[in-house]
C-alpha positions as CSV (number, residue, x, y, z in Angstrom):
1,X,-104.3,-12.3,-139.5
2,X,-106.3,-14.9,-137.8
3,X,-109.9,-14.1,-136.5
4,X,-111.8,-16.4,-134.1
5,X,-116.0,-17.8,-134.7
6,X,-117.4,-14.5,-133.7
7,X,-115.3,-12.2,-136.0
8,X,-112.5,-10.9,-133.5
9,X,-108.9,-10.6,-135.3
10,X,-106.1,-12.4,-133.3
11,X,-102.1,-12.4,-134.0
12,X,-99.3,-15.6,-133.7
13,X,-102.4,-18.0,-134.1
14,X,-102.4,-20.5,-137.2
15,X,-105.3,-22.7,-138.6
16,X,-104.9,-25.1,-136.2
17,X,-104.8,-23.1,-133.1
18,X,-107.2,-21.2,-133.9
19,X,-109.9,-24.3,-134.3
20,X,-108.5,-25.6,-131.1
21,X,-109.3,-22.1,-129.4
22,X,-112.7,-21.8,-130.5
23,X,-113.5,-25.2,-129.4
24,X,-111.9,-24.2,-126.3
25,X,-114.6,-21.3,-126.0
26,X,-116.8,-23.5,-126.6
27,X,-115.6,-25.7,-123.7
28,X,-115.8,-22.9,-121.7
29,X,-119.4,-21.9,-122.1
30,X,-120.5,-25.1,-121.8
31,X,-118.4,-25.7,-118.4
32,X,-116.8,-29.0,-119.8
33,X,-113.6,-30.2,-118.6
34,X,-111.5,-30.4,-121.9
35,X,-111.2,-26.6,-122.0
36,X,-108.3,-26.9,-120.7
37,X,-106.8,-29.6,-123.1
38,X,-108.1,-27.7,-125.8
39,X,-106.4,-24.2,-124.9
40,X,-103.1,-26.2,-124.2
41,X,-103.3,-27.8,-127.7
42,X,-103.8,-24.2,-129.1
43,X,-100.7,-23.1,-127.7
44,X,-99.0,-25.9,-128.6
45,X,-99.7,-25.3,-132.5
46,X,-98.6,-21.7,-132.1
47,X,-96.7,-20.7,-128.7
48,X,-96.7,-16.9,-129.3
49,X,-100.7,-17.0,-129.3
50,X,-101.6,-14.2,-127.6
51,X,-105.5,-15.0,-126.5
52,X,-104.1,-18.4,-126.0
53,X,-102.4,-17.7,-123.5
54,X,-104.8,-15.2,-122.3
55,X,-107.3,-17.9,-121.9
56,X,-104.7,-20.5,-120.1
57,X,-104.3,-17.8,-117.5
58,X,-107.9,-16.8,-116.8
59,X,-108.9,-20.6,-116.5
60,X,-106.1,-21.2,-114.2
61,X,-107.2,-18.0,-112.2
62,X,-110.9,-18.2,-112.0
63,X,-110.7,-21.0,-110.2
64,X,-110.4,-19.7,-107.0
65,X,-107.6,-22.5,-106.2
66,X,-104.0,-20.5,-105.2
67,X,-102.5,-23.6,-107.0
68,X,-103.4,-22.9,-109.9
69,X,-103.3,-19.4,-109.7
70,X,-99.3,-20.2,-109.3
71,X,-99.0,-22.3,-112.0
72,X,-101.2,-19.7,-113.9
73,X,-98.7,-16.9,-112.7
74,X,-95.5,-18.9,-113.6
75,X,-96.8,-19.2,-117.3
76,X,-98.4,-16.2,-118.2
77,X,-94.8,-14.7,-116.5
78,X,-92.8,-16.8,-119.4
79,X,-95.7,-14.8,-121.6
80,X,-95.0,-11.9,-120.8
81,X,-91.1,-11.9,-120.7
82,X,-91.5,-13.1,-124.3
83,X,-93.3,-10.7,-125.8
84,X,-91.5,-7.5,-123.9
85,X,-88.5,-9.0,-125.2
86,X,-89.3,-10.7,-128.5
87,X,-87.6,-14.0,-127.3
88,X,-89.2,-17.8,-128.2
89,X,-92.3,-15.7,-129.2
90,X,-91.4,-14.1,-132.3
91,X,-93.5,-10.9,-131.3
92,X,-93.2,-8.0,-128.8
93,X,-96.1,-6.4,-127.1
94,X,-96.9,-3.5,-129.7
95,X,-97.2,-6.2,-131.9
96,X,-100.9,-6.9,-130.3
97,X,-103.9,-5.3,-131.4
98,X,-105.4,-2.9,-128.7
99,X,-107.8,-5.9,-128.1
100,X,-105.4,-8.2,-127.3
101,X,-103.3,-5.5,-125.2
102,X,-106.5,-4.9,-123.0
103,X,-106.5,-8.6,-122.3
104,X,-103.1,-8.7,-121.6
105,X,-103.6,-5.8,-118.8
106,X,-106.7,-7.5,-117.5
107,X,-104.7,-11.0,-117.0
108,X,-102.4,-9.0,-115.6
109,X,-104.3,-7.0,-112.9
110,X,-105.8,-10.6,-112.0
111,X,-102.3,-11.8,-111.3
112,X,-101.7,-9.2,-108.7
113,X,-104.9,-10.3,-107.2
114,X,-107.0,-6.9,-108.9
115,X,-110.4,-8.2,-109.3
116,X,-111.7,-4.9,-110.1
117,X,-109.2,-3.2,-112.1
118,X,-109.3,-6.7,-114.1
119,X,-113.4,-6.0,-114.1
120,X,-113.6,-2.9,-115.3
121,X,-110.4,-3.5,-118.5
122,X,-112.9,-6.4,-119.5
123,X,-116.1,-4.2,-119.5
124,X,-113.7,-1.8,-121.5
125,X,-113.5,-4.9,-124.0
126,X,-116.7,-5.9,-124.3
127,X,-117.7,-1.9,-124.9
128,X,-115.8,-2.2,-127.9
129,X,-116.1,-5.9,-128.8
130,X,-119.2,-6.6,-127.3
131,X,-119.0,-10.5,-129.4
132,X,-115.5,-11.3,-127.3
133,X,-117.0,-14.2,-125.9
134,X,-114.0,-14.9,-123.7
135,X,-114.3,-11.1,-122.3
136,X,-117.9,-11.6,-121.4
137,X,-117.2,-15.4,-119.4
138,X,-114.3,-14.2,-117.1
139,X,-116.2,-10.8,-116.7
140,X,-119.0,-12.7,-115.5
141,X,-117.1,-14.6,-113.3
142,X,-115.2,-11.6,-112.0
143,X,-118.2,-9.7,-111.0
144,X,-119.9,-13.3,-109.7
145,X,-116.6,-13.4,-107.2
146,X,-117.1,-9.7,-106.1
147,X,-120.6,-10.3,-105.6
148,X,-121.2,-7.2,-107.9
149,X,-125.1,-8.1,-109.0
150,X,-125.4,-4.8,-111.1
151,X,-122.6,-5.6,-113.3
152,X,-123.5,-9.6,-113.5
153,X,-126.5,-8.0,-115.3
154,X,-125.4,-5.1,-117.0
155,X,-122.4,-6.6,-118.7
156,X,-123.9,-9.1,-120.1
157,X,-127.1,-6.9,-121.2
158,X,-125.0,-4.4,-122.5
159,X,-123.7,-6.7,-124.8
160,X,-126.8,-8.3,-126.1
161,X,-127.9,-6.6,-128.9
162,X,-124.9,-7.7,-130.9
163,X,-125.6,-11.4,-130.9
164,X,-127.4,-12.9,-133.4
165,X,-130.6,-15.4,-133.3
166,X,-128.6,-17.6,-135.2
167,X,-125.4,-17.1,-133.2
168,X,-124.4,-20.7,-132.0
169,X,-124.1,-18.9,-128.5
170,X,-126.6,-16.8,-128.3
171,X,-128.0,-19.3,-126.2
172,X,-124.8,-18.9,-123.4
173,X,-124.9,-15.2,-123.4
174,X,-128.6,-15.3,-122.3
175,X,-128.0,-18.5,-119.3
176,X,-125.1,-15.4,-118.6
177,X,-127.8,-13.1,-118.7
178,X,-130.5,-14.8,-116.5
179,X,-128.0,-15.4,-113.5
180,X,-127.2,-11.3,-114.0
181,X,-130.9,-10.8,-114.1
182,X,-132.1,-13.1,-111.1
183,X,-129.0,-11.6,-108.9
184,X,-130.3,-8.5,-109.7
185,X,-133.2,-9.1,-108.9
186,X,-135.4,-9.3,-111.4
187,X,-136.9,-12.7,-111.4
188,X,-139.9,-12.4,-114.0
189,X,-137.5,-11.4,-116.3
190,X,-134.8,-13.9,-115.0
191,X,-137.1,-16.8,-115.8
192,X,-137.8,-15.7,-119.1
193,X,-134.6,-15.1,-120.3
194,X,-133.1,-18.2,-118.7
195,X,-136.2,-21.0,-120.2
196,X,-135.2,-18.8,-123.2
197,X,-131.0,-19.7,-122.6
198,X,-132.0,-24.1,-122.2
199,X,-134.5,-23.5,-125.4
200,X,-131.2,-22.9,-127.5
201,X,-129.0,-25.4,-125.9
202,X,-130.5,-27.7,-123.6
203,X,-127.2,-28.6,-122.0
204,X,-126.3,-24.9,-121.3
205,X,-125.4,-25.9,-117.0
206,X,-125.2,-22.3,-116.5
207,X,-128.4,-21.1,-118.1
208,X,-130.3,-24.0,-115.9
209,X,-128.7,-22.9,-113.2
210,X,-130.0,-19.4,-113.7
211,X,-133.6,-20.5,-113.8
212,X,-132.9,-22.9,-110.9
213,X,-131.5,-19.8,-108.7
214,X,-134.8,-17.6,-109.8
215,X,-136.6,-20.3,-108.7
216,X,-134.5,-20.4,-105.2
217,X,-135.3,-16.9,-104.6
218,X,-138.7,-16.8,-105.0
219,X,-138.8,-20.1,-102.8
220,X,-140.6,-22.1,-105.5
221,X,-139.0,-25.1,-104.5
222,X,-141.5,-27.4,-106.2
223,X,-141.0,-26.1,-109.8
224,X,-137.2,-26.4,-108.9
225,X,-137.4,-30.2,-107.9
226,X,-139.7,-30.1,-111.1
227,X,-137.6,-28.4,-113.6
228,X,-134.1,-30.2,-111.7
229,X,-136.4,-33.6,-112.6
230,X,-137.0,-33.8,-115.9
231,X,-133.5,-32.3,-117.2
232,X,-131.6,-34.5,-114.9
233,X,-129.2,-35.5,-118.2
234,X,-128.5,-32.3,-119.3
235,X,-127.3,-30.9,-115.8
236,X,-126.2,-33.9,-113.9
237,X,-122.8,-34.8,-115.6
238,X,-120.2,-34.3,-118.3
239,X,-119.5,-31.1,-116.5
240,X,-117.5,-29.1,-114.2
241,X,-120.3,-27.5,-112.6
242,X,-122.3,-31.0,-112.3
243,X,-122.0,-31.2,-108.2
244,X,-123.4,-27.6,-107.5
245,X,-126.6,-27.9,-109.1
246,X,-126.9,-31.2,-107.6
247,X,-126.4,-28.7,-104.3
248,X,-129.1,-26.7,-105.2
249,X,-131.3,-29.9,-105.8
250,X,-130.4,-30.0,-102.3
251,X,-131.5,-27.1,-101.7
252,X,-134.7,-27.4,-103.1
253,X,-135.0,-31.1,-101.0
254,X,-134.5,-29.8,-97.8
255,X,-136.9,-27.1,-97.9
256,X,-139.5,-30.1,-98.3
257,X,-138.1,-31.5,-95.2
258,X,-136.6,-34.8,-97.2
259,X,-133.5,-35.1,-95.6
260,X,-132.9,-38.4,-96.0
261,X,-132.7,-37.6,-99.9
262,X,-130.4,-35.2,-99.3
263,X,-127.9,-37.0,-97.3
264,X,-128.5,-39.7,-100.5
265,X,-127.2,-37.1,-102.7
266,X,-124.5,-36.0,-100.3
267,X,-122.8,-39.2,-100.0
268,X,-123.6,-40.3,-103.8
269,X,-121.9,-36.8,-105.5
270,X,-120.9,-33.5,-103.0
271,X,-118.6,-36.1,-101.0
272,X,-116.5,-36.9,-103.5
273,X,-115.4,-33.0,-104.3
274,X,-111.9,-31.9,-104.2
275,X,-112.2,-28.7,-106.0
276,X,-112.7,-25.6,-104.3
277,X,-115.8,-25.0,-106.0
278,X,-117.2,-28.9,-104.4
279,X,-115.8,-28.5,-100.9
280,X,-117.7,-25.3,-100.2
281,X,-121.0,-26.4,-101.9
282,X,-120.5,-29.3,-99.6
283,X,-119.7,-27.0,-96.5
284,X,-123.1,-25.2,-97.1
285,X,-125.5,-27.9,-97.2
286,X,-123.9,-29.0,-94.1
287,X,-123.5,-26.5,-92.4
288,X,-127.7,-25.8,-93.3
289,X,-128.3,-29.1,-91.5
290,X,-126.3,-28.1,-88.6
291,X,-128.0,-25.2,-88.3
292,X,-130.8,-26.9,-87.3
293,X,-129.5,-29.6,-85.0
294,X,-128.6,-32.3,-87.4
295,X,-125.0,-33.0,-86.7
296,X,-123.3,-35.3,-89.2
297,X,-119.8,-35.7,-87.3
298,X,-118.2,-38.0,-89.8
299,X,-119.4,-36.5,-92.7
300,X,-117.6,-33.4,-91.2
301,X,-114.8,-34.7,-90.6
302,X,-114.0,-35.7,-94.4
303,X,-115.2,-32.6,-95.4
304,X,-112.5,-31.2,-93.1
305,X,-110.1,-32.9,-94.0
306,X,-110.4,-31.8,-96.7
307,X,-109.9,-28.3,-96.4
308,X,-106.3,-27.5,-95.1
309,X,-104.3,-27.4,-98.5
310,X,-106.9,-25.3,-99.7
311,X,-107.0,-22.9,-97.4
312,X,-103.1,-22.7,-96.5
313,X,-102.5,-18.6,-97.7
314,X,-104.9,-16.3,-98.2
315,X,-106.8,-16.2,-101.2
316,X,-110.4,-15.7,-101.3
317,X,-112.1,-15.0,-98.3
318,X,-115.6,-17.0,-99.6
319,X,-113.7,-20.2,-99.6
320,X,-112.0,-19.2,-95.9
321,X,-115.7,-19.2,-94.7
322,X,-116.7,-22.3,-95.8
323,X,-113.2,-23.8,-94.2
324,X,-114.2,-22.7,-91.0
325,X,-117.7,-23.7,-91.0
326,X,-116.1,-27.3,-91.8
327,X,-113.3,-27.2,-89.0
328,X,-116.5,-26.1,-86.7
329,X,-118.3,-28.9,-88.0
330,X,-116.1,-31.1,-87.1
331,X,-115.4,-29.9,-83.6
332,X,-112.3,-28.8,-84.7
333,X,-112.5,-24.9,-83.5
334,X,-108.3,-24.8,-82.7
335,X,-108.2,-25.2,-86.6
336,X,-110.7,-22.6,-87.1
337,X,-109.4,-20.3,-85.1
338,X,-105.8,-21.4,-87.0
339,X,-107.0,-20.4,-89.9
340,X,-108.9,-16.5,-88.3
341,X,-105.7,-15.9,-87.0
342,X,-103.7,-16.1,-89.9
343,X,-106.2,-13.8,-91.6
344,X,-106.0,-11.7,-88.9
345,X,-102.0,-11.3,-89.5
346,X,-102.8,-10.9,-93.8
347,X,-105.3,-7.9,-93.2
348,X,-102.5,-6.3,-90.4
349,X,-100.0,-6.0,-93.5
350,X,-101.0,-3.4,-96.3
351,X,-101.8,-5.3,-99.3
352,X,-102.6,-2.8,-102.2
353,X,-105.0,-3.4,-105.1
354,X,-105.6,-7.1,-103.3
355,X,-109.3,-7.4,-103.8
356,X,-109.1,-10.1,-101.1
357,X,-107.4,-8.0,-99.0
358,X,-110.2,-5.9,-98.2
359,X,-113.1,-8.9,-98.4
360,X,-111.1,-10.2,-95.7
361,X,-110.9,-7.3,-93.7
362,X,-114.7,-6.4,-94.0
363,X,-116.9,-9.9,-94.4
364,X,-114.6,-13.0,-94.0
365,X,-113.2,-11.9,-90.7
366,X,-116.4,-11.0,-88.9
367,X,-117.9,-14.1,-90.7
368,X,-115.3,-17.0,-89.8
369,X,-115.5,-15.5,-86.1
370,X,-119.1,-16.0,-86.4
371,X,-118.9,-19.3,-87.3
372,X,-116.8,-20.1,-84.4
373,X,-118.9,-18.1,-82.1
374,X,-121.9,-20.3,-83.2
375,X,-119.7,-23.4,-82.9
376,X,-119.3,-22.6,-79.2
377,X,-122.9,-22.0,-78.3
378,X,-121.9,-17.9,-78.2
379,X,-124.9,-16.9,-80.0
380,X,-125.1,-13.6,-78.6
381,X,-121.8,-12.8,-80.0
382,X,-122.9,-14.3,-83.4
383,X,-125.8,-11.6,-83.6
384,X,-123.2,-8.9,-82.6
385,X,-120.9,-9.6,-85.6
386,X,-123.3,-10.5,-89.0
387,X,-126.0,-8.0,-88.0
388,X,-123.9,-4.9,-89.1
389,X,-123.0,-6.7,-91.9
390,X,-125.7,-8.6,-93.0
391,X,-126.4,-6.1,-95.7
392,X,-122.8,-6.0,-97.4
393,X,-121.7,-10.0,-97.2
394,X,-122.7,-9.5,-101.1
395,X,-118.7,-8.0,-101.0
396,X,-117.1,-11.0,-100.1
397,X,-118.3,-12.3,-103.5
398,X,-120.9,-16.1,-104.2
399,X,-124.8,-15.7,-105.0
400,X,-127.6,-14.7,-103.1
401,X,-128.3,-18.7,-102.7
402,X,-124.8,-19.4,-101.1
403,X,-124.9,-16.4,-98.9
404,X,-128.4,-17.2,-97.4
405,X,-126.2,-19.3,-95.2
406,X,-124.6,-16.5,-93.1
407,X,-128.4,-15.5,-92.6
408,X,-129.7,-18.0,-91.9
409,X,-127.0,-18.3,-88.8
410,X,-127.7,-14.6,-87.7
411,X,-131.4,-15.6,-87.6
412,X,-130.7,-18.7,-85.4
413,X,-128.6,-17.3,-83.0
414,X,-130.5,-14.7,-82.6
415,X,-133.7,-17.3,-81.8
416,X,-131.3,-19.3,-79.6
417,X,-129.7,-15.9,-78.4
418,X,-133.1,-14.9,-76.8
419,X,-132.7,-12.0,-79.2
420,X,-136.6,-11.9,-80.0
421,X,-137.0,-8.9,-81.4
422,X,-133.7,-9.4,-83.8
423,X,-135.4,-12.8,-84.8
424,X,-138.6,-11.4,-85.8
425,X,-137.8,-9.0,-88.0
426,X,-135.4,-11.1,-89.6
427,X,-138.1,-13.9,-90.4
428,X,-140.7,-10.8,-91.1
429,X,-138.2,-10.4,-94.4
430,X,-137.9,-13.4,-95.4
431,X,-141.4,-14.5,-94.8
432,X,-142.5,-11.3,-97.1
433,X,-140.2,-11.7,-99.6
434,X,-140.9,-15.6,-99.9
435,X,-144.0,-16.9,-98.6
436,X,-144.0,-19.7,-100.1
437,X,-140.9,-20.9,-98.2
438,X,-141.5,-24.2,-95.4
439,X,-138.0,-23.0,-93.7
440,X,-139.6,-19.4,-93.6
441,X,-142.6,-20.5,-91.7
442,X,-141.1,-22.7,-89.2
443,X,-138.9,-20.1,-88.3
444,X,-142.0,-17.5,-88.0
445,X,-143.4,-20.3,-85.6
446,X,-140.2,-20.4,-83.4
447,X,-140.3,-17.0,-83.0
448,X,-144.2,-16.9,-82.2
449,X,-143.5,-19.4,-79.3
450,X,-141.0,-17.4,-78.2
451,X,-143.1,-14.7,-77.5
452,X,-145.6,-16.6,-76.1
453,X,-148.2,-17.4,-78.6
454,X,-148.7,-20.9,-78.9
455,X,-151.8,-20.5,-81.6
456,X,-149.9,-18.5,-84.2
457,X,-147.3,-20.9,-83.9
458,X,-149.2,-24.0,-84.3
459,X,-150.2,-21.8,-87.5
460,X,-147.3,-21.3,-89.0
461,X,-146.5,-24.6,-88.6
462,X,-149.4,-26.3,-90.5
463,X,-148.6,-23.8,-93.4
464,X,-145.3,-25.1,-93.1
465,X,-146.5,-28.5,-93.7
466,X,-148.6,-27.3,-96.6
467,X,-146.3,-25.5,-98.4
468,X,-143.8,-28.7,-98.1
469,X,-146.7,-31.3,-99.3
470,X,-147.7,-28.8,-102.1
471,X,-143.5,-28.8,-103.4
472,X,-143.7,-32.3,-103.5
473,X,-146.6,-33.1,-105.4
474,X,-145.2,-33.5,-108.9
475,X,-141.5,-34.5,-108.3
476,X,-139.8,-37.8,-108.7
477,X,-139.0,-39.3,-106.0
């Protein structure tokens, strides 16, 4: 019996596969590229490894990509045949320990397109193995794409106290943690945790990008251009997760009003995206300019380009939104309203235990038509679909960061709508919640000239300006 670098007993693994696994994990948590290499070398040195193929299938399926979720499906199908049957494996399923088995049910739940049934066999893992490292990562993603903030925190905290201080990572669990905590809401403790997570391991991406988003939602831009700054070679390559905290640099850029810097950063990194993962980090920043009149027509038309293979079955509906706002982008609403239509046909059809199935029906649908609403100068119409929903687009999965984009398009339209009263309360929540955002106050001053008051306007616009000088004072340049 073989047992992996935090303790957990494995079957049809040898010496070698097993070292190739763990380094796999490893890759993993650290969001480098040769996890893959590394879980394909395991397999090679044993073919009936059970987590090994466990692992192929989740990276393959976490990816959001439907091509690799087929290639992901074909294999883990050769998997499975072997083991009901014995053939080219060697072993049959009761041959698995119940750990192993749960895994097993969890890929396969995930290959019917089950995010939650596949969610809640992994928090049955880690509630019994709370050190499965590999439970914990593709938990955490599954409850990131769900857009489930409770469980982002709790099922990483309820694993916690079995990690040691001297665990090698320790460190990863608590960047997991952070992101659980700071999508839960609890940014004090977000921070704390997450400065904690880098402390450990200084190239932990994730755990910087937990401090980055607590930093986000408490709109201090400055300490995020600050902390972004002086870590730039620990977050800026070597990675697969490399382009979207260059995004959230981004972020942090714009709400200085710099974007000339951010176009710079476009071109030099989220251009070049081909992934999923790129194209709608890409779509976002974009679509943030074009939210507010800056209209970059060939960059748009790359970007949606881009898109069509991605988008050509249904999938995940958070990638569908950032299609359309690319077609819109680009002036290309027939493609837009190509793609709504054929998500109109998928939701039509019953699609059982499809997690998608039902983020379509509920958030992408009313989303992508807002998108194309916007695109066509509808605005009322744009108000009409995301205000009923504007409290539930957590459900179509992506962070409280990436979402801020569908409202910060209900708050435009509804300026641009006439829609005062909508447009006021909407900036009197953000403006609460984050005072020290520049976006947040120019919007508080469009809406104060809208009604008429040309002094509290002028207001909100010099705090504007002096939140924006104050972020800058400190970062490079």
């Amino acid at each position: 019996m073989s047992h992996d670098q935090h303790g957990l007993a494995m079957t049809g693994a040898g010496a070698a596969a097993v070292r190739h696994y763990d380094r796999a994990i490893d890759d993993l948590l650290h969001f480098r590229a040769e996890v893959e290499a590394e879980a394909n070398a395991a397999l090679a040195e044993s073919p009936g490894f059970a987590m090994g193929h466990v692992l192929a299938a989740y990276l393959g399926l976490l990816t959001t990509e439907a091509e690799d979720a087929r290639a992901a499906r074909a294999r883990f199908g050769a998997f499975l045949r072997g083991i009901d049957t014995g053939i080219d494996t060697g072993i049959d399923t009761g041959a698995l320990l119940p750990r192993e088995r749960a895994h097993v049910a969890a890929v396969r739940a995930l290959l019917g397109g089950d995010f939650l049934t596949c969610g809640a066999l992994l928090a049955g893992i880690t509630a019994e193995h709370p050190r499965d490292a590999l439970a914990l990562a593709a938990g955490h993603q599954i409850d990131f794409f769900t857009g489930d903030a409770r469980m982002l925190r709790d099922r990483i905290g309820g694993a916690l106290t079995a990690w040691r201080e001297d665990d090698p990572h320790l460190g990863h669990v608590l960047g997991m943690y952070a992101f659980g905590l700071e999508e839960a809401g609890h940014y004090d403790r977000s921070e704390e945790v997450g400065l904690r997570a880098v402390e450990l391991n200084p190239r932990d991406v994730w755990g910087i990008h937990a401090v980055v988003h607590t930093y986000e939602m408490q709109g201090r831009f400055g300490d995020g251009l600050r902390y972004l700054d002086a870590r730039v070679p620990d977050w800026s390559s070597g990675t697969f997760f490399n382009i979207h905290n260059w995004w959230h640099y981004c972020l942090y850029a714009l709400e200085t009003g710099d974007v000339p810097r951010v176009l710079a950063v476009y071109d030099a990194v989220l251009a070049g995206g081909r992934a999923c993962m790129e194209l709608l980090d890409a779509a976002a920043l974009l679509w943030r300019l074009h939210l507010e009149g800056s209209d970059q027509h060939e960059r748009w038309r790359a970007l949606a380009d881009a898109w069509p293979a991605r988008v050509a079955e249904p999938f995940y509906a958070f990638n569908d939104m950032h299609a359309v706002m690319s077609y819109v982008g680009a002036g290309r609403i027939a493609e837009a309203e190509k793609l709504i239509a054929g998500r109109e046909a998928y939701v039509a059809e019953p699609h059982p235990g499809v997690t998608n199935h039902d983020m379509t029906l509920r958030v992408g649908l009313p989303v992508c038509r807002a998108i194309v609403a916007f695109g066509r100068g509808d605005y009322g119409a744009v108000v009409d679909l995301l205000h009923p929903i504007r409290h539930r687009v957590s459900e179509f999965g992506g962070s409280h960061a990436q979402r801020d984009a569908v409202q910060r398009t209900l708050l435009e339209a509804a300026l641009r709508a006439g829609r005062r009263d909508v447009a006021r309360m909407l900036v009197s929540e953000r403006i609460s919640v984050r005072p020290c955002s520049p976006y947040n106050w120019l919007k508080q001053a469009a809406v104060a000239e809208a009604m008429g008051d040309g002094a509290a306007a002028a207001v909100a616009r010099g705090r504007a300006g002096e939140l924006a000088r104050s972020g800058i004072v400190g970062a490079s340049g």
